[in-house]
N, C-alpha and C positions, 0 to 999 in steps of 0.2 A: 183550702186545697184538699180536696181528697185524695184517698189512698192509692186509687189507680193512679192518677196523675203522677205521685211522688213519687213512686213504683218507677214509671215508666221513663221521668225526668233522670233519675237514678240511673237506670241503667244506659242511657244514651252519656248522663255525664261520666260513666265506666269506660270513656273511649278507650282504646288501645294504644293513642299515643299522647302522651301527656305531655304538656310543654307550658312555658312559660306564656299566657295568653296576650300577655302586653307588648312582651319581648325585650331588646337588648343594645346594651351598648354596644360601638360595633368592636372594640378591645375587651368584651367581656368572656368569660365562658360560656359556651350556649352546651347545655344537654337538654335532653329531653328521654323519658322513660318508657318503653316499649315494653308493652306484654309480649312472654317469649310466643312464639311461635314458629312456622319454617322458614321466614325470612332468615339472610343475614345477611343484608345487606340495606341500607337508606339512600332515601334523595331526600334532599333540599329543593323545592323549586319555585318560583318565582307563582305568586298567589294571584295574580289574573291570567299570567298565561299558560302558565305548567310547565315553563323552560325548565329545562335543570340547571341550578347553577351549583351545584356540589353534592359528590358523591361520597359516601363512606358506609365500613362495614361497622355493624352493630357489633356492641361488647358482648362478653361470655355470659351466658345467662344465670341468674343469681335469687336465690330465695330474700325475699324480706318479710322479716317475720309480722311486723305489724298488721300487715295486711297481706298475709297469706298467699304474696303472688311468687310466683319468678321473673324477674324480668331481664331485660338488657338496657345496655345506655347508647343512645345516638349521640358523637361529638362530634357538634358543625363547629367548634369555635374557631375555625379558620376562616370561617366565610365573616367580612368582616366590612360587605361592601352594602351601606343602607341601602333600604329597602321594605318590600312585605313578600314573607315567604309564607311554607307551607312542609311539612314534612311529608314524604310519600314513602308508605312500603306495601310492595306488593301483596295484594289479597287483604288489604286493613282501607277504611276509613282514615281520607289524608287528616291531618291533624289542625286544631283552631289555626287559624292567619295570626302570626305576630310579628314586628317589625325589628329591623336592626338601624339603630340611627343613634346621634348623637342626644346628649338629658334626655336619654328614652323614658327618664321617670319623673320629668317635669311634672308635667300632666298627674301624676299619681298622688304626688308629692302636696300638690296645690289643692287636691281634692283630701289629702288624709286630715292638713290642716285646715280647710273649708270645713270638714266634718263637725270641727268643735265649734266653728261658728255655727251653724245646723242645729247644736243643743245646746247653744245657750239656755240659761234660766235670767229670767227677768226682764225680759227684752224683746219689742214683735219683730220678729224678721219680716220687713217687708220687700215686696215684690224685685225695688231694684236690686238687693244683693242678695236674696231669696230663690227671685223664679218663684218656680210653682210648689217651694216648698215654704213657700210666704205663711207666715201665721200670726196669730194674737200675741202678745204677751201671754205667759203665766208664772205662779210664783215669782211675784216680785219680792217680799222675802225682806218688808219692810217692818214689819209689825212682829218679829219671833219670839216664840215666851221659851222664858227659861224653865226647863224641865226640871223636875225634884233632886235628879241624878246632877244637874248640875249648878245646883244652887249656893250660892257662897253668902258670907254679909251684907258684901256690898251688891250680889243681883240675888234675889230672893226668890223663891219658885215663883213662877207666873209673871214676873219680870218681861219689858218689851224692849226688844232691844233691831237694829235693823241690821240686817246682814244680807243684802243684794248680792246681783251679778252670779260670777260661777257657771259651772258649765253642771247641767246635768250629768252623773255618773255615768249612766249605763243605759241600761233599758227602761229603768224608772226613773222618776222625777226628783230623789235625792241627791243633797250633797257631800261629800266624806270626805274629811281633809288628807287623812291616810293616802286613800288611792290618787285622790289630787297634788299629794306630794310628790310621786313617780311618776302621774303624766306631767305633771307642768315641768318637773326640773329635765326630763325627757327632752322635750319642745326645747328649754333654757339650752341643754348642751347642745341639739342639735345646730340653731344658729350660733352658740360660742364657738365650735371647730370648722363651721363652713358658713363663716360669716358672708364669705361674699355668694354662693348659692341662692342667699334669703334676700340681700341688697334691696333689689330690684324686684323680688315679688309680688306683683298685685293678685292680691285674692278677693277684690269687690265687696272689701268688708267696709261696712261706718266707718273707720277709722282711717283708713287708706290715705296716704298721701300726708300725714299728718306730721310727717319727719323721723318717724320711729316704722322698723321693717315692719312688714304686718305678722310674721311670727309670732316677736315681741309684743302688738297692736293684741294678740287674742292669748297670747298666756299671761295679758295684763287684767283681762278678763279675768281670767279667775286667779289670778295672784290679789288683784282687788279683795275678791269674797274672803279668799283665804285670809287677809289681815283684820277682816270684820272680825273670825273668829277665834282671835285672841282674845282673855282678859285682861284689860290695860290694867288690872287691879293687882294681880299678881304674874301675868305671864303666862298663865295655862295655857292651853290650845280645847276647844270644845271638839269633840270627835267627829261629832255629824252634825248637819243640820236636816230634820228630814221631818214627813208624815211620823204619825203614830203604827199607820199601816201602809200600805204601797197602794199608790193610786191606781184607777182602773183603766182598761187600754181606749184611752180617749188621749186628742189632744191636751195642751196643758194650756189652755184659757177655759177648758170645759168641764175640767175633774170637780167633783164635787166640794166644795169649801170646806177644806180642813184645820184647825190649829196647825203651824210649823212649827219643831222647836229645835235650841240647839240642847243636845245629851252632852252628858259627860267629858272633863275631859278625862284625857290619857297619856300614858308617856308615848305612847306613840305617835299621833299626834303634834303631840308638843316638837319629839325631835325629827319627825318628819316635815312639820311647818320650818321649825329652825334651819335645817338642811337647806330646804328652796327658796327661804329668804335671803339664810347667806348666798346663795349662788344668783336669785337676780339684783342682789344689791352690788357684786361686783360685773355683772353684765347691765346694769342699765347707770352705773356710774356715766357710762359716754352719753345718755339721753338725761343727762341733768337739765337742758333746757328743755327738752318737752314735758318732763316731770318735775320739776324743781323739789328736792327736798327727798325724794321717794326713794334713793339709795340709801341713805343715812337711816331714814326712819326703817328700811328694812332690815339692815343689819343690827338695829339697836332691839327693832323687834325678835329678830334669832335668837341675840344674846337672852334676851328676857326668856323666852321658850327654855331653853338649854336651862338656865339657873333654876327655873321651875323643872324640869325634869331631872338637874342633879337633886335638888328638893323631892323629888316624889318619882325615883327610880322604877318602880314597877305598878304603876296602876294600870294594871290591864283593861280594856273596856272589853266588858260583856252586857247584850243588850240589857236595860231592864224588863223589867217582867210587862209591861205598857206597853213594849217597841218591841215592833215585828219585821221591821226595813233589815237592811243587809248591815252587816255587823262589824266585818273585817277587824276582828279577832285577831290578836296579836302575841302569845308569851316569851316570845324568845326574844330580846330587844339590844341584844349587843350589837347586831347589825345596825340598827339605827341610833346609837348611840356614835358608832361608830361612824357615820357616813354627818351624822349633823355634827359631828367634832372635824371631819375632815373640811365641809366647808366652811365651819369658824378659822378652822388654820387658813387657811387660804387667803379668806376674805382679810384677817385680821393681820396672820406673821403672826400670830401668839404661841409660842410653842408647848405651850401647858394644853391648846387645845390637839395638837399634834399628839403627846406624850397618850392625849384621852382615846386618841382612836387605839390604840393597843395595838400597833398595826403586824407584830407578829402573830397575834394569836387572830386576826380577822383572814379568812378566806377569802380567793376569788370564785365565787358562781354566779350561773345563771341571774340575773335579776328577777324579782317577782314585787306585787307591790309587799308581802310578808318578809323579803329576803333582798334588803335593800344595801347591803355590804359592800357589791361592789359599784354602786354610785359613787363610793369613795375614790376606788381606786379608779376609777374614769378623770374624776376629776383634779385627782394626787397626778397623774402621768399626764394630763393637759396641762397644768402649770410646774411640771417639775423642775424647770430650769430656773426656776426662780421661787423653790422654796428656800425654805432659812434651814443651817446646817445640821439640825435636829432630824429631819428628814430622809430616811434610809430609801435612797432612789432605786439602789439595787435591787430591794427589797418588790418596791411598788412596780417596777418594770417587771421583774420574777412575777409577779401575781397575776399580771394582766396576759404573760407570756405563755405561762404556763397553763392559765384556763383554756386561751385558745388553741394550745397546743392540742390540748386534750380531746379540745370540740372541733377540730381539723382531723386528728384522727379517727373520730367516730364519724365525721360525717366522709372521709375515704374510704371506710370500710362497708360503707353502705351501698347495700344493694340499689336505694332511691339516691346517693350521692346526700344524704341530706347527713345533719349534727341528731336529729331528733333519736332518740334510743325509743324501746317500748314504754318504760318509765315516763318518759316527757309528754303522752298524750293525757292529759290532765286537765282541768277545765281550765278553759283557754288555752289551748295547745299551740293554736296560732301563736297567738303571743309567746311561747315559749321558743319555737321558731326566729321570730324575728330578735327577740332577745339574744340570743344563740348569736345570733348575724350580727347582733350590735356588738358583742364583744370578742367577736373573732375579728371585728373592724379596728377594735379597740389593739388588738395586738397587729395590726396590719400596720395602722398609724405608728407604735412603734417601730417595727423593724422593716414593713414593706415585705415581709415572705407572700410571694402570690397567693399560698397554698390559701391561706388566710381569709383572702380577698375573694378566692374563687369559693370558698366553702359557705361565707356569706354572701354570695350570688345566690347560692345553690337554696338559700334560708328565703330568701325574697321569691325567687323560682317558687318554690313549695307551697306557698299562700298563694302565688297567680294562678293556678293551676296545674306544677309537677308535681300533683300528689296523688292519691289511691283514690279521689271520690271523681275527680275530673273536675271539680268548679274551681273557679274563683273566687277566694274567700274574701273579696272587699267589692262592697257592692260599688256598683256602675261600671265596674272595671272587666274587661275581657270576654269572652265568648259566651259562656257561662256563670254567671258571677249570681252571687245568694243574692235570693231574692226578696225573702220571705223574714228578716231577720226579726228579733225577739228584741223590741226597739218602739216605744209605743207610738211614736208621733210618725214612722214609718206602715204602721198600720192604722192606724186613723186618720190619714190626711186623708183618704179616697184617690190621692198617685199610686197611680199602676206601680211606678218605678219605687223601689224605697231610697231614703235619703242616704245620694253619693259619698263616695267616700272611706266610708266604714268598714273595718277589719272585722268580721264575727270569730265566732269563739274558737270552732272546730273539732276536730271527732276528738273523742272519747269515750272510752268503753263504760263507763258509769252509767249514761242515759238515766242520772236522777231522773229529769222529767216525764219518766214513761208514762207513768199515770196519768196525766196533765195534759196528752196529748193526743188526738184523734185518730192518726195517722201514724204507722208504725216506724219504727229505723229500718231503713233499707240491709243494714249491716252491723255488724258485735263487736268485730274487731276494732281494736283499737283505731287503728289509721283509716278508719272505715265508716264508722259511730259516729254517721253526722245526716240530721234533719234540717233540710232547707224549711222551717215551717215556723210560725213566727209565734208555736208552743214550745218551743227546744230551746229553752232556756241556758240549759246543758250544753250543747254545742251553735246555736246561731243567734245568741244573745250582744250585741256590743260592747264596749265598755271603754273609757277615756284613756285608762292603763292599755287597755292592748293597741291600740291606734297609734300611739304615742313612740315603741321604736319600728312602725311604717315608716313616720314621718323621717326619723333618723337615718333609718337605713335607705330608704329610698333615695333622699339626698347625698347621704357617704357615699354610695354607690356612683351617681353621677360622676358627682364631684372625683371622688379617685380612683375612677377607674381611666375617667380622661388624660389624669395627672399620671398613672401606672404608663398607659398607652405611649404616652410623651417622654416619660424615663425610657422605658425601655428602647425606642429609637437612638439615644445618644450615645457615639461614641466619643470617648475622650479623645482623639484626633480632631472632632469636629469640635471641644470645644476649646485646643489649643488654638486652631484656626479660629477662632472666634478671638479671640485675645490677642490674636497677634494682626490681626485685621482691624478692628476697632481699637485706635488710636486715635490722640487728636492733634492737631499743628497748635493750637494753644487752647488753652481756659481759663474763665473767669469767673465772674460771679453770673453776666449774662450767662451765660457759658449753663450754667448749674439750672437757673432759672427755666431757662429754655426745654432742658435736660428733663429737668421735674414735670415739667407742664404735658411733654411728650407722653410721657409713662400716666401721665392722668388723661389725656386725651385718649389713646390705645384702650384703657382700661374701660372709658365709659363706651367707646365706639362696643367693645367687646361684650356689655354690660356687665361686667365683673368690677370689684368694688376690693382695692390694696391701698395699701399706706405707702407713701416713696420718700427715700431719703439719698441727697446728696450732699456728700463731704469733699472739703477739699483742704488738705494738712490740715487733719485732726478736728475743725471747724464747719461745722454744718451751715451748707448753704440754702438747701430746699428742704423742706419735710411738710407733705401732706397726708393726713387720713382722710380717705373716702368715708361718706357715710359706712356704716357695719364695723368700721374697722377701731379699734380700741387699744390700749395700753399693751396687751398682748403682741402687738405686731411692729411699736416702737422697742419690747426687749428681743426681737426675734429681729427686727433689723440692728441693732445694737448690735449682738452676737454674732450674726451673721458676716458683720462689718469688720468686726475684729480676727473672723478667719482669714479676710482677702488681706486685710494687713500683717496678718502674719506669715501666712502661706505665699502671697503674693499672686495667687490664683482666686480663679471667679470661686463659690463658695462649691456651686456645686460641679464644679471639678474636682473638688476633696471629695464630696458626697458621692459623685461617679470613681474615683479612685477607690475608695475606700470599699465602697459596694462591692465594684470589682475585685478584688482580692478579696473577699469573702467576711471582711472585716465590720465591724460592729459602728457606724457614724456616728454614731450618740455616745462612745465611749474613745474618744482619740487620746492615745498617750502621752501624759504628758501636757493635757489640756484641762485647764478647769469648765466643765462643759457648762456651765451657769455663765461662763463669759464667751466662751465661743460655741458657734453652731453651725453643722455641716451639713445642710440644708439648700436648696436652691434658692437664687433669689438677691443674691449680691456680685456687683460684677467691681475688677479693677478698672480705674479710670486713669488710663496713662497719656503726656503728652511725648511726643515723637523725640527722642534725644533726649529727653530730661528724666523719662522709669516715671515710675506709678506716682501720682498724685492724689488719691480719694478712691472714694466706692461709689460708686451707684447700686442703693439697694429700695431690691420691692418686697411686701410682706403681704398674704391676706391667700396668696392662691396655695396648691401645692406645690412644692418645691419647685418641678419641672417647669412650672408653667410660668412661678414667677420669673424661674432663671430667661425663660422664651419671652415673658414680656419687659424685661431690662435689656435684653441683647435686640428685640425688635425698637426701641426707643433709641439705642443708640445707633442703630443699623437708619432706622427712618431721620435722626438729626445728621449723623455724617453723610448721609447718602449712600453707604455699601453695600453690594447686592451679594450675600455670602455664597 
């Protein structure tokens, strides 16, 4: 592409009104970013025919420093009726078509995790789960010699050893177990917290259909490689496996035949392997029959990693002098110490790996793959109602609460609505973004404050296109989306299109690659400092880390902003009438059977994927999990159950009480919250004249929705139409 061209792409993607190009749930936040001018006033209007279907006045206009503008903010979030709109202000260029509808980020979501099937290593993608990004095999990755740097007794330099599968990193053709550590446990939580989202996804991989979600199907991919490169001999982790030099921009069945080896290991490494072992050995515990064996050996493998890195606390990897591939450099390693002791606790209940995380002196920030700290604390407050009492819950809720406080404030203070400061445009800025969004999510899941939920809108917004360059920073996606990205096999295929999917890096003011590049940066500033052109290494390169909280956030998004939508409609009036309406003239065990079957029928019509459990005096009659659904959702029906029998109320009529008065759900007085939980999702089960009999509880959606799909199961077996 030449420099006129970029030039001119440049200035057409500097629209005036910036917006979200994919669009929006219809309960989400919608802004969009208007360069000031004499406007003050917007439409909203309907994108074939130019109706108006909502009016409002633009915000006060406002410097943002990153990129040098003033602007204002357009807030439609009231228009909440699907559709495909348009934004119009007088005397401007209407703004890209985006839609408001419900999983408006399905489609996103399927494409971020398609992405890593796209870069596979070792494997041809053919045609039917390809399309025209169909190709050969390359690096299969069967034959690796062990390099000098990592040669022990038992493998000697030049040693062969096979270490298949894995996903290419980035833009080149290596593998790094380091940044493989943060995408794939990435991918692991994203299906752990929205199990049922992934259920039912087909993404026309090989594996599909196979009884395991296909999430799981393609982070087995490369949790595979990853176990190649342990040494069973002592437990180390090898750093990389890679060229000597970085192959040339050709596809990968055509690069020139080079030795592959595995380098060095590292404590890095080691306790980044440890971490994502421990976390899919307790996520794929519930697929022991599609893997038999593969939980166990995973977790035996962490522990080996961890006892090699309490062994060799600081071996930092620095390339050797031979190796010229990408490095990821690591000297600070308490964070990962820290995060692969958090998922031995978990996985194990050992509280010496508890005591290891040190978790007053461990921070919440930002994730990065160098700054992996709070991986911990994501998955300390995922399972905190069932840690062992070594465990300072206060603690880990404060950490997760307290970051996203922080990054709720910066991103209200912002002129673009966003978390990003000038600090944050750093290589991969994107990714610093969606980060940002995953742990403002992270403190949403805790407490539910909107502010939270809407300021990680505002982070996924910012990559689609509300930002200063106008594109959209994931190819195939929106009006304008990168085209050109720093990605070899999206430049070598001879597709016009480059391969869907994919998050690039994004501006930053550094422009290492100037030299390297034909065609100049349109712009310096920071929020600005971004070449569509597939020599910008620096800002439009890909990489498996930054793709990796897409995938999360796009699905948390769905997933709870529907569950937000649906809270926020109930009043505790409707759901005493719901309880005093749903009764029954008697029950049984039929009674129960019936009951169960309903709430699994509802769930699969809906294709959502919960566990159901019915009690009757203290004795369980029903209890199903849906495929996704796992141990997880038998202690959260558990808990859930022991509210209604306390309270005597549905669960989330305490959870709606308690919300209401301003009060804290996760902390009720007087309650040991490891046994109870205020949660939606469990209802009491009364017959008429004789008071409450059992629970009927569902587990797997969010709160709201389980509580809507137990009240529609007994509303469809009594027959009441509420």
């Amino acid at each position: 592409m030449g420099a006129t061209l970029l030039l001119a792409f440049g200035a057409d993607a500097g629209a005036a009104i910036r917006v979200n190009q994919l669009g929006f749930e219809p309960q989400s936040e919608k802004l969009a970013v208007v360069t000031d001018g004499a406007a003050s006033n917007f439409e909203v209007v309907a994108a074939d025919t130019g109706k108006t279907v909502f009016a409002g006045k633009l915000g006060a206009p406002a410097l943002w420093k990153p990129s040098a503008e003033t602007v204002r903010l357009a807030d439609f979030s009231a228009l909440k009726t699907p559709g495909e709109y348009r934004i119009k202000i007088d005397g401007q260029t209407q703004s890209d078509r985006f839609v408001i509808r419900a999983d408006a980020y399905r489609a996103l979501n399927a494409a971020a995790i398609k992405a890593y099937y796209l870069n596979r290593a070792g494997i041809a993608l053919t045609p039917q789960y390809a399309g025209v990004y169909a190709r050969p095999a390359g690096h299969p990755d069967v034959k690796v010699l062990v390099h000098a740097s990592a040669a022990s007794k038992q493998r000697a330099e030049g040693s062969v050893l096979s270490s298949p599968k894995g996903w290419y990193d980035a833009g080149d053709y290596n593998k790094y177990i380091v940044n493989s550590g943060i995408s794939t446990y990435t991918l692991l939580a994203a299906f752990e917290h929205f199990p049922q989202y992934f259920a039912k996804q087909n993404l026309n991989i090989p594996e599909t259909g196979n009884g395991l979600p296909d999430i799981l199907n393609e982070a087995l991919w490369n949790l595979d490689w990853m176990l190649t490169m342990q040494d069973p001999n002592d437990g180390g982790v090898y750093h990389k496996l890679t060229n000597k030099t970085f192959d040339g921009m050709e596809m990968p069945d055509q690069v020139r035949p080079a030795p592959r080896y595995v380098v060095q290991k590292s404590t890095a490494a080691a306790l980044d392997f440890a971490a994502t072992m421990a976390t899919a050995s307790r996520i794929l515990k519930a697929y022991e029959q599609q893997r038999p064996g593969l939980s166990a050996r995973m977790m035996a493998a962490a522990e080996a990693a961890w006892n090699w890195a309490q062994a060799n606390p600081a071996v930092v990897f620095r390339n050797p002098a031979d190796i010229q591939t990408g490095e990821y450099g690591d000297t600070h390693l308490d964070d990962e110490f820290a995060w692969a002791a958090a998922e031995l606790y978990i996985g194990t209940g050992k509280d010496s790996y508890y005591r290891a995380i040190k978790a007053d002196q461990l921070p919440a920030t930002t994730p990065t793959w160098g700054d992996v700290g709070s991986l911990a604390w994501i998955s300390l407050a995922q399972h905190r109602a069932h840690l062992t009492p070594a465990a300072d819950r206060k603690l880990i809720e404060s950490r997760i609460d307290g970051l996203a406080a922080r990054l709720a404030a910066n991103w209200k203070s912002s002129a673009y609505r966003v978390a990003m400061q000038e600090q944050d445009f750093v290589w991969g800025s994107n990714a610093v973004a969606l980060n940002q969004a995953m742990m403002l999510l992270q403190g949403y899941r805790l407490n539910g404050k909107p502010e939270y939920l809407n300021a990680a809108q505002s982070g996924l917004d910012y990559v689609l296109g509300r930002n200063a360059t106008g594109y959209s920073f994931v190819t195939g996606i929106g009006t304008r989306p990168a085209m050109h990205p720093h990605h070899r096999p999206s430049e070598a295929d001879k597709v016009t299109a480059p391969v869907p999917g994919f998050l690039v890096g994004g501006p930053q003011a550094g422009q290492q690659d100037k030299k390297d590049c034909p065609a100049p940066y349109p712009a310096n500033l920071p929020a600005t400092s971004y070449l569509d052109h597939v020599c910008s290494y620096a800002s439009n390169e890909i990489a498996i880390n930054w793709n990796a909280p897409l995938v999360y956030v796009s699905a948390a998004l769905d997933q709870l902003t529907a569950g937000a939508s649906m809270e926020q409609k109930v009043e505790l009036s409707t759901l005493e009438r719901q309880e005093q309406l749903l009764q029954f003239d008697s029950f049984n065990n039929d009674t129960a059977l019936a009951l169960g079957l309903k709430v699994i029928e509802l769930a699969r019509a809906a294709g959502k994927s919960v566990a159901v459990n019915v009690t009757q005096d203290g004795t369980m009659l029903f209890y199903h999990g849906m495929p996704g659904t796992n141990a997880d959702n038998a202690n959260w029906i558990r808990r859930k159950s022991n509210l209604v029998n306390r309270t005597g109320h549905s669960s989330f009529y305490t959870h709606t009480e308690v919300k209401n008065a301003g009060g804290d759900y996760d902390k009720l007085p007087g309650l040991d919250m490891k046994e109870f939980a205020a949660h939606g999702g469990s209802f009491p089960l009364v017959v008429k004249g004789k008071g409450r009999i059992g629970t009927l509880t569902v587990s797997g959606l969010p709160g709201a929705e389980d509580h809507a799909m137990a009240v529609a199961a007994l509303q469809a077996y009594l027959n009441i139409n509420l």
